[in-house]
N, C-alpha and C positions, 0 to 999 in steps of 0.2 A: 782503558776505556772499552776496548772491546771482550775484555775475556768475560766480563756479565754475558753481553750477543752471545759469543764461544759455546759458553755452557748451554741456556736456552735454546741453542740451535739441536745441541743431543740430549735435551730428555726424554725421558722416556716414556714412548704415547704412554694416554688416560688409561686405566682401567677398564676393561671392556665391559657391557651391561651384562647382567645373568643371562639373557636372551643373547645377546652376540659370542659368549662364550658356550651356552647349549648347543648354539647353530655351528660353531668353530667345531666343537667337541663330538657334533651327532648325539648329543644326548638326549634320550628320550624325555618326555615331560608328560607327565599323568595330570587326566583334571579329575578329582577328585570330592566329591559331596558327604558333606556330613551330617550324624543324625541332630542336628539341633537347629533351630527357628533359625539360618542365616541363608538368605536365596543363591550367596556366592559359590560358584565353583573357582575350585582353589588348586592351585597347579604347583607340583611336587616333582622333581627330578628324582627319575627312577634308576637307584645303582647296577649297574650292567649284570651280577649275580642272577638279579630278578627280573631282568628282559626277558627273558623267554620264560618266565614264569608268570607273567603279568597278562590280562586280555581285561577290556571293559566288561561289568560288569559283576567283578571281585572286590569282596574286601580285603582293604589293606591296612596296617598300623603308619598311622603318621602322624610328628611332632606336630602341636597345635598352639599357639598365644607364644608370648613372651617367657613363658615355661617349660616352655616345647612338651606341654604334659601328652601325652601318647593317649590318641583316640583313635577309634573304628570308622574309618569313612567305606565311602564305593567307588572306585576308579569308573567313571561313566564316558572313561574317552582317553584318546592323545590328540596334543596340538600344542599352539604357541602361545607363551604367558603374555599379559600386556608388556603395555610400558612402564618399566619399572624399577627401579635403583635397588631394590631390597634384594640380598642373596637366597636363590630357593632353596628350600627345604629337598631331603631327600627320604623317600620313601624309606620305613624301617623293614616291615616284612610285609608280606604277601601272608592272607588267612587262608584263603581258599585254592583247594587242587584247582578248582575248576568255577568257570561264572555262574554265580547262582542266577542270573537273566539273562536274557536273551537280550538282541540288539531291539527288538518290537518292543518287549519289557520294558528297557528305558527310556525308549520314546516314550510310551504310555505314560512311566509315573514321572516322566518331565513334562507334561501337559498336566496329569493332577496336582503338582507342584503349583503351575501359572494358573489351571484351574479354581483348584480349593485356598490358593493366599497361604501356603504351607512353602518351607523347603523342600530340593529334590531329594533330599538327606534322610529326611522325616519321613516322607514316603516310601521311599525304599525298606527301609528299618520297618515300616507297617506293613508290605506288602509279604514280606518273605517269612515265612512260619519259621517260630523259632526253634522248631523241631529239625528244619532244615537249616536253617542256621548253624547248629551244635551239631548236625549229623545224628540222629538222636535212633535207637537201634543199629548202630553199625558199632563196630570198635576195629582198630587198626592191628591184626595179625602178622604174625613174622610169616614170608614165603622164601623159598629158595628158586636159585635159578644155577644154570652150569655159568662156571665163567667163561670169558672170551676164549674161545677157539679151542675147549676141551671138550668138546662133543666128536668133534671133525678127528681130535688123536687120542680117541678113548681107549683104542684096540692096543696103543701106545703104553699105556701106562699100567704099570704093574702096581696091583692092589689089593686088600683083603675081599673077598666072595662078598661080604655084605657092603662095604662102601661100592665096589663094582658096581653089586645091584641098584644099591641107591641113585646111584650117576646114571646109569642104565634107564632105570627108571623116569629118571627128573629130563636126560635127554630126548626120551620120546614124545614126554609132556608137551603141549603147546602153551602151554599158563604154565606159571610160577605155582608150585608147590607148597603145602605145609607141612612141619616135620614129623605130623601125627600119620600125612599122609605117607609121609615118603617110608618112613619105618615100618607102617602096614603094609606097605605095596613088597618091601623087602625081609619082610616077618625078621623082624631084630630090633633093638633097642637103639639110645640116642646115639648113644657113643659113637658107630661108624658115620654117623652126621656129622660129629663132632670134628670126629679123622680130619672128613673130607675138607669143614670149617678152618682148618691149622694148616691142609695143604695147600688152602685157596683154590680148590678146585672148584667150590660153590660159594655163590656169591648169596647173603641175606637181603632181601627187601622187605619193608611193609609195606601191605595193601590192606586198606579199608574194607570189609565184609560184612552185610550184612547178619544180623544175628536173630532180626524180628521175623514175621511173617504172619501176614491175616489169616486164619482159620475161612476158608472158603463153603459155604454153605452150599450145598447142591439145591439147583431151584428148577421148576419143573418148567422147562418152557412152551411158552405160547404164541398163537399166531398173531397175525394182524388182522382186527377185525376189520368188518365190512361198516365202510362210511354212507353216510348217507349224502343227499347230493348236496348240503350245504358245508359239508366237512372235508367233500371232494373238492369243491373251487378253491377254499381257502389252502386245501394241498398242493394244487394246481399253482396256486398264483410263486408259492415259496416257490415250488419246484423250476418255477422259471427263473425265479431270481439263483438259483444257485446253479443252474445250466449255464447263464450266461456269464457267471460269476461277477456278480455286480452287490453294491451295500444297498439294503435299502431297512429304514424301520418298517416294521409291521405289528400297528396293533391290533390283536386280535381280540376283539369285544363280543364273550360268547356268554351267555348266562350258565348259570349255576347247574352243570349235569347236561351241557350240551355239548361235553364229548371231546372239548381241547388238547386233554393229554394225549387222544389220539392221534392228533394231529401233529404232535408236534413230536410223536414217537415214530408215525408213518415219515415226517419230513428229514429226522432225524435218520433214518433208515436208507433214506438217499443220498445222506453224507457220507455213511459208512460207505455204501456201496463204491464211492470214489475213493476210499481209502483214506480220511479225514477222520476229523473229530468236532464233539459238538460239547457244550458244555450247557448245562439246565442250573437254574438259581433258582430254590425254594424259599422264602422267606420263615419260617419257621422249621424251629428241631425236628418239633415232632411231625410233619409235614414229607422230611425225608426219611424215615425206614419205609414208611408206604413207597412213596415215588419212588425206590433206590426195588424195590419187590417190580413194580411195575417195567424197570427198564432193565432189569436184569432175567426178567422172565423173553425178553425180548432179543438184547443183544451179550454178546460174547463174556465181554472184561466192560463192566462199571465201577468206578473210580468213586470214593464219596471223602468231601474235604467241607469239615465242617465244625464249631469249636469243642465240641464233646468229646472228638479224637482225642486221643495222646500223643502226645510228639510221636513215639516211634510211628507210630499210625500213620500221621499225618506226612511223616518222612517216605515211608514205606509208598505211599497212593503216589505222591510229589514225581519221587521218582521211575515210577512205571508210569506217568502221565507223559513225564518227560521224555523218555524214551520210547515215546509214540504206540505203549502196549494197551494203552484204554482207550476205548471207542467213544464213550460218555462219561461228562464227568459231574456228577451232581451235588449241588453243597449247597450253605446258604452264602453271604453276602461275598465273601473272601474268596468262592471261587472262581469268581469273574477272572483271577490271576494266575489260576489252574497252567502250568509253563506246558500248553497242548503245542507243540509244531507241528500239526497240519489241523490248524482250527478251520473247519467248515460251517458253524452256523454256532448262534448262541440264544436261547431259552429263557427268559425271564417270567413265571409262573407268577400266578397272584404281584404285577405288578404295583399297584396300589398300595401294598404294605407297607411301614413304616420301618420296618427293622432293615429293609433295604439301604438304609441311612447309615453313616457311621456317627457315632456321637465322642470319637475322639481321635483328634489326631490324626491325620489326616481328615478332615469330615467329609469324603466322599460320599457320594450315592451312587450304589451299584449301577443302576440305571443309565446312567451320566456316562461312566465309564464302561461300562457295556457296549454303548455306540457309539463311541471313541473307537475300542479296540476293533468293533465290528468295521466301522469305519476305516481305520489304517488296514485293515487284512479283505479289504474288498468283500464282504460276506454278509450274511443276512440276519438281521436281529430279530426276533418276536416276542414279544411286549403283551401276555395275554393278561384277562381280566374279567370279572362279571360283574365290577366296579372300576375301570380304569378311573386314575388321576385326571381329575380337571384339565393339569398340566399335559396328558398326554390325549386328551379327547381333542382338545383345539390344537393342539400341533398337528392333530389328523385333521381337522378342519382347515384349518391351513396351509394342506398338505404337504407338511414335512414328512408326516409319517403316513401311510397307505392304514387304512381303515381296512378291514375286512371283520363282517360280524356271523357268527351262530347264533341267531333269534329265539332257535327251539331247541327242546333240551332231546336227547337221542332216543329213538324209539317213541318222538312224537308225547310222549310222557309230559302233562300239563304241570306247572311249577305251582307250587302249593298254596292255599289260602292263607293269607296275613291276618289275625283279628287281633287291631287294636282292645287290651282293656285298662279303661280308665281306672287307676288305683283311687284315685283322690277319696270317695267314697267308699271303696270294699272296707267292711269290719275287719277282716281279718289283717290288712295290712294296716289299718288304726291303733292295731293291737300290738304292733311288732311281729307278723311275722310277715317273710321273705315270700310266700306260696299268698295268692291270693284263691280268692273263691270258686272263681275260672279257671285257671290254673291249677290248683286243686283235682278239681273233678276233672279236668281235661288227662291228668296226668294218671287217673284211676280208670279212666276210659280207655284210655292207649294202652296201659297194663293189662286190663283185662282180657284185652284182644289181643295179647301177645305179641305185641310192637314194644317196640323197644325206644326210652325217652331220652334228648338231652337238655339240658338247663344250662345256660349261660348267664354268666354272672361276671362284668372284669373287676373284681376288687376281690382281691386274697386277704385272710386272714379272717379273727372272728368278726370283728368290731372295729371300724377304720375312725370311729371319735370316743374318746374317752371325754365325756362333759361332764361340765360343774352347772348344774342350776341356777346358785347364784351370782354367777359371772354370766351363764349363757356363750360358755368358751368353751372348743375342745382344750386339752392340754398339747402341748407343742414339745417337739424334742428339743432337748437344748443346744443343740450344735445348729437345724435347722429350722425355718420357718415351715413347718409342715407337723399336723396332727399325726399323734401315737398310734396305732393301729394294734387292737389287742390279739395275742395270737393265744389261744385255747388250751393246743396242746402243747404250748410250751411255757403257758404261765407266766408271759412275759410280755411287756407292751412294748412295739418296735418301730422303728423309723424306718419305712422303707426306701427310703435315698441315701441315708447312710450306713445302717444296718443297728445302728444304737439299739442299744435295747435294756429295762430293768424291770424291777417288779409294779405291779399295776400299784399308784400313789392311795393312800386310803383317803386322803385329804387333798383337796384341790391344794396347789402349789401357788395358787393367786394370793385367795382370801380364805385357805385353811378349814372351809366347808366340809365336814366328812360327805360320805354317801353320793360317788363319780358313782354314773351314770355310764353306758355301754351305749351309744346309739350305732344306730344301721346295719347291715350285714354285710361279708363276707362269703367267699366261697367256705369258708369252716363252719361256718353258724348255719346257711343255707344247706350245707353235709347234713349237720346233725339235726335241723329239720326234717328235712327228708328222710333219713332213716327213723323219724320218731313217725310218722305219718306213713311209712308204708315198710313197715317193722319185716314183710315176709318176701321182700325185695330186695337185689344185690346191687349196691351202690357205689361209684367210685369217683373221687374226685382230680380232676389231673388242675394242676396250676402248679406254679415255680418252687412252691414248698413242698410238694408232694411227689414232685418231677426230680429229683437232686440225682440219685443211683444211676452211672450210663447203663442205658438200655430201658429205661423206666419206662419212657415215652410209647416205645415198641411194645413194651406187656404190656400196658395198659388197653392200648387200641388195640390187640389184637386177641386179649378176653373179651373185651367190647363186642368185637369183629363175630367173633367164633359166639355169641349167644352168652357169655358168663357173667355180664354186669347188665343188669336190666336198664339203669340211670346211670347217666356219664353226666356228669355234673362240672364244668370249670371256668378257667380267663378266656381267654381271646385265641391260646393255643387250640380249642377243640373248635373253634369259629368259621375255620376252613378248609378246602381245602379235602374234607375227607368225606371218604366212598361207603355209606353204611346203609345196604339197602332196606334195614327191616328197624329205621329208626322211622316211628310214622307221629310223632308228636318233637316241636322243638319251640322251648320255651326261654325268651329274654325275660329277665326278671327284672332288671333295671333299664330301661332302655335310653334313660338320660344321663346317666353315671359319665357320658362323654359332651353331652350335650352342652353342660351351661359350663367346659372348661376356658381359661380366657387364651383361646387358640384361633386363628381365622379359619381353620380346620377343624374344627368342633363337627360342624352340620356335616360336612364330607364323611369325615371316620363313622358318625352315629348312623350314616345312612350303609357304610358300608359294613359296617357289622351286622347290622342288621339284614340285610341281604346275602352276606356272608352265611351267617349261624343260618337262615332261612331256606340256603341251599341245603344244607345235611341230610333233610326229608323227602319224600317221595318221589325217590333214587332208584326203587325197583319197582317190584310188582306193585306194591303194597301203597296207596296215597296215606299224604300226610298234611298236614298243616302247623302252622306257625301262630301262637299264640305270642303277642307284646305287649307287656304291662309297663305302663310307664302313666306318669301323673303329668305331661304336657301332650293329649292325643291331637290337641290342635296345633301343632309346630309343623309347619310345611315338611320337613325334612321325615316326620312320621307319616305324616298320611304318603308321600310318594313312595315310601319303603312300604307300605304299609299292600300297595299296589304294582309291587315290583317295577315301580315306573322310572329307571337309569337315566334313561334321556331330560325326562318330564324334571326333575333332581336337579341334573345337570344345565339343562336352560335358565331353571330358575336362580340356582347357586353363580351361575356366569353371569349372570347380570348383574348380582351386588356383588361381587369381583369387580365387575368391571365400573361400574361408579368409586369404587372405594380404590380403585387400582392395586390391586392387590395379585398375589400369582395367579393365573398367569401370564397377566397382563402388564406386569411389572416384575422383575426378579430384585429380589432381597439378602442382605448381606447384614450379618447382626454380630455388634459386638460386644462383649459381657466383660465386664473391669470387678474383678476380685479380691478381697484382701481385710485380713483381720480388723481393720479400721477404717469406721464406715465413711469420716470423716475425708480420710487420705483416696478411698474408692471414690468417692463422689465427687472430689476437687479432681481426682486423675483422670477420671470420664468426662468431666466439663469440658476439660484441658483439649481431651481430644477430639469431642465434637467442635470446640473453636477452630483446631487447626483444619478438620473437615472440612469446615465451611468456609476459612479463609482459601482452601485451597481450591474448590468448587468454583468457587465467585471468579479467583485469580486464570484460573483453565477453561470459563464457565460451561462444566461439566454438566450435564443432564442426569442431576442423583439431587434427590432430596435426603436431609437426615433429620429422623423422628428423634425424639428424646434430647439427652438423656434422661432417664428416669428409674428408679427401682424398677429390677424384678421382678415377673410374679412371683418367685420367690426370693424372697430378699433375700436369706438367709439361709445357705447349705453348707453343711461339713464345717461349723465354725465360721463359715466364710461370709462377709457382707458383699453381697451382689446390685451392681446398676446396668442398665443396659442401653444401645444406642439399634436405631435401624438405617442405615442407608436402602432408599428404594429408587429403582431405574429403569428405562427402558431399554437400555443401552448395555448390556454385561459388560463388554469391557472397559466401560468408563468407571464400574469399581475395580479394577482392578488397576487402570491409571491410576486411580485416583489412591488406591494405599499401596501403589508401588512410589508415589512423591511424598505419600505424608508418611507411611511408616519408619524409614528411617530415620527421620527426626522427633520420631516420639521420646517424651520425655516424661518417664514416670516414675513414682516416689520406688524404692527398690522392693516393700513390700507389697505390693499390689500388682496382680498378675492379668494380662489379656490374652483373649481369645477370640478369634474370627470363625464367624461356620458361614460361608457362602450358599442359598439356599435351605436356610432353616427349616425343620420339619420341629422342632423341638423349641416352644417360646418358654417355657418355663423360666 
């Protein structure tokens, strides 16, 4: 009866949990993030080999699913796994010598992770250039080294005159050697390397060595000019915030040629001096050869990281950034991640711009994260503009961010006359052409007087409709719901969202009508205009098709610059931003091409382009004026641009903001459900606005949600598209709100979701 008791009394304890045996064992445990949509950090026992090879912020290979298929994560830490019966996983290898970020780095892109509704995985994977990633201009070379304790009894060992030397030589070294080196240093061939190789007198390593290097431009440098007294306080007030070292935003609201880059190259000047760095964000390409001229005429070593580079480029800048050898570092959106260790201020130029946004994956905005990082590193952000965001005019009204303005433009220099002219009636644009009457003559005036003109036009190519008469339809691509756009010089009609492209249809595709029709113009058709109307004139057009070659951007403005194109004609690239003193005519040709898009942004961007393009002129000696033709001259949004009136814009624009609650009075989070079948998109989006709003009701969360409903475009890349808005007071009640519903989303397997928190892009 008793030997059952007997036994039962000596079994042998439970099995211990993966956690009480890492703790028993001292095993380290990595947590781990990967690049795909999963918020989970995932904890991996690291084999003792790779301890002292391992730090956060490397990537490592580790088994993944029930396949254990081998992925690329980023060790973002050590600690202890939960509760949990499952045996861990063990780290395979280690990718990296060393962490591609910093411990501030991953703080960072673990708030845009809970920021933007992404992974910490996803963000990582976007933030690190892939150029740095693959090490891209380096390649890993054999060096030698003495072995242990054959330096100390050199005098010891009997050897040939050339291996001696070699040894000789490698032990005076303080760096590991290469065998090209060692053999020149010993004028002799492999062989006595080889010797010494079979004595084990030298030991082989590799080391990774660079092989690129930027060709360095010699640039003539310049002083600091002299401010004037409104350029002074505005220096004044940074300069206190970076003495006391304290965050603060600052937007600086200066009009068009009132002298900001000064300001923020003088402020900039005071970083250095404490032996810091600062990092400046352009919104456009062509935007930085100019500004990268301006701060290099200034300071030492400027750093430029921006998508045009080349991996090795981009490797090469990375790493002298990192090793604290650049002062300034200037790019567009991506450099906000610039890995600077002693960041002292950060620059955000033409904040207003749209390209500041990311439109994938992670969908950041620079901005956003600007004063994040400004924020964790105690230091001062500046947010300039001669159109600041709505969003950022009332955060200064509500003093989050300190307002500071330049009213006038430098050297008291008056800002140029706007003349609205009404197309509706000019014959010449009844007739199809792009140049109206005004415009016209305005543009034979400026020539004649040896001014030099620009034309702004945002729509690329010849002809952005190809129409059929008797449909009274453009033709459409057929992957997308968006009109063909015909391109000139390439004989070909093109979708510019997906890039399709074929020969122009001779017959409508509808109802088999010959005789399609070409409407509206282009920057190409508007080109060949203008060289047919002023035949004894040098003209150049810059926009995205004529921009392709690196360095294009840079010739182009600096023919321009230097007197060699008379007409600078293009998109929204020539719009800002640039310094041309002897342009005394600047003509919008369309001035509603933004206007009636279905954006709540529409009146904003049309007002700020046009103020934008309006700055270009009477920049120097020389006054100029601003001609706008557009066919709605009564739209509030024209007559205030029309009057350079920002503020006057902006009260008006905040007010139906604020009836319609819309930003910035409300923030927005939009979701787009994708998928070859429009039927399966449309039931998947319904599905999820339901659980939205069950979840809402159940928490009762302060988020409404708009839709669902088709897309403005329904239809891209083959894809049928619907969309939903949740709109809030409250930010992180969206992001409560799809940290409970998103894992139990349940969607058909072809159809695909996307979140962009803060849309810039309703399309």
């Amino acid at each position: 009866m008793n030997q059952p008791r007997q036994q039962q009394l000596f079994e042998p304890p439970p099995e211990p949990t993966p956690w009480e045996r890492a703790a028993e064992s001292d095993q380290l445990i990595a947590e781990v993030v990967l690049n795909r949509p999963l918020t989970e950090v995932y904890h991996y026992l690291v084999p003792d080999p790779l301890r002292p090879l391992l730090a956060p912020g490397q990537r490592v290979k580790v088994p993944f699913g029930r396949g254990n298929k081998l992925l690329t994560g980023y060790c973002v830490g050590f600690g202890k796994p939960g509760a949990t019966n499952r045996r861990l996983k063990s780290i395979e290898a280690v990718v990296d010598r060393m962490p591609l970020v910093s411990a501030e780095m991953l703080e960072l892109t673990r708030w845009m992770g809970e920021r933007y509704l992404c992974s910490w995985g996803q963000v990582l994977e976007s933030v690190i250039p892939a150029g740095v990633k693959k090490q891209a201009g380096t390649r890993e070379i054999l060096h030698f080294i003495p072995a242990e304790g054959v330096c100390e009894r050199i005098g010891e060992l009997k050897l040939p005159r050339k291996q001696r030397a070699i040894l000789e030589e490698l032990c005076r070294s303080d760096e590991p050697m290469t065998a090209d080196e060692l053999t020149a240093a010993a004028s002799c061939g492999t062989a006595p390397l080889q010797g010494l190789r079979d004595k084990q007198l030298v030991q082989p390593i590799r080391r990774r060595q660079e092989t690129f290097q930027v060709e360095r431009t010699p640039v003539e440098r310049q002083a600091d000019l002299t401010l004037n007294a409104e350029q002074q306080q505005v220096l004044n007030e940074i300069h206190g915030l970076l003495r006391n070292g304290q965050h603060e935003t600052i937007l600086l609201h200066g009009v068009t040629g009132s002298g900001k880059t000064e300001v923020y190259i003088q402020a900039i000047r005071e970083v250095v001096d404490y032996g810091r760095q600062a990092i400046v964000l352009v919104p456009e390409i062509s935007l930085t050869p100019q500004t990268i001229r301006r701060f290099r005429r200034r300071f030492e070593s400027v750093a430029v990281l921006h998508s045009h580079l080349s991996d090795a480029e981009r490797h090469w800048h990375w790493q002298r950034i990192a090793a604290g050898e650049v002062q300034v570092v200037v790019g567009a959106r991506s450099a906000v991640f610039a890995p600077t260790p002693h960041l002292g201020l950060i620059v955000i130029d033409e904040e207003h711009e749209t390209t500041f946004k990311q439109q994938t994956t992670p969908r950041y905005h620079a901005r956003e994260v600007a004063q994040q990082r400004a924020r964790q590193e105690k230091i001062p952000l500046v947010l300039g503009s001669a159109t600041p965001t709505l969003e950022s005019l009332w955060k200064a009204k509500q003093k989050e961010y300190h307002l500071c303005t330049l009213a006038k433009r430098v050297e008291q220099r008056p800002l140029p006359p706007v003349v609205t002219v009404d197309t509706r009636n000019d014959p010449k644009i009844a007739r199809g052409h792009s140049l109206g009457r005004a415009m016209e003559s305005s543009i034979r005036v400026a020539l004649k007087d040896g001014g030099q003109v620009i034309l702004f036009l945002n729509i690329r190519g010849f002809s952005p409709v190809l129409w059929c008469a008797r449909c009274a339809a453009g033709v459409k691509c057929p992957e997308c719901d968006i009109t063909l756009t015909w391109h000139k010089d390439r004989r070909k009609v093109v979708c510019h969202s997906c890039e399709y492209e074929a020969d122009p249809p001779k017959r409508c595709p509808i109802c088999e009508m010959p005789g399609m029709r070409f409407l509206g113009a282009g920057t190409q058709r508007l080109e060949e205009e203008v060289r047919a109307k002023f035949p004894d004139h040098r003209v150049l057009r810059m926009d995205s098709d004529s921009m392709k070659k690196p360095g294009s951007h840079d010739t182009a403005l600096d023919a321009f610059r230097h007197g060699q194109v008379d007409i600078l004609l293009g998109t929204q690239m020539i719009a800002k931003g640039l310094d041309f003193p002897n342009v005394t005519l600047v003509g919008v040709i369309d001035a509603d091409t933004l206007l009636h898009q279905p954006d709540l942004r529409a009146s904003e961007r049309t007002f700020q382009l046009i103020a934008q393009v309006a700055g270009r002129t009477g920049r120097g000696e020389r006054a100029g004026r601003v001609l706008v033709q557009t066919g709605c001259p009564d739209e509030p949004v024209i007559r205030f641009a029309s009057r350079h009136d920002y503020l006057g814009f902006a009260r008006h624009e905040l007010k139906h903001r604020k009836d319609s609650m819309t930003p910035p009075f409300s923030q927005l989070a939009r979701i787009v459900a994708r998928g070859e079948s429009e039927s399966a998109v449309k039931a998947g989006i319904r599905g999820i606005a339901e659980q939205l709003r069950e979840a809402i009701a159940k928490a009762n969360l302060p988020i409404r949600v708009i839709g669902p409903a088709l897309a403005p475009i329904a239809r891209l890349r083959g894809m049928h598209r619907f969309h939903l808005l949740m709109s809030t007071t409250d930010p992180a009640a969206i992001r409560a709100l799809w940290l409970a519903v998103s894992p139990n989303l349940e969607l058909p397997r072809e159809v695909e979701l996307m979140i962009d928190v803060d849309p810039l892009d309703m399309r």
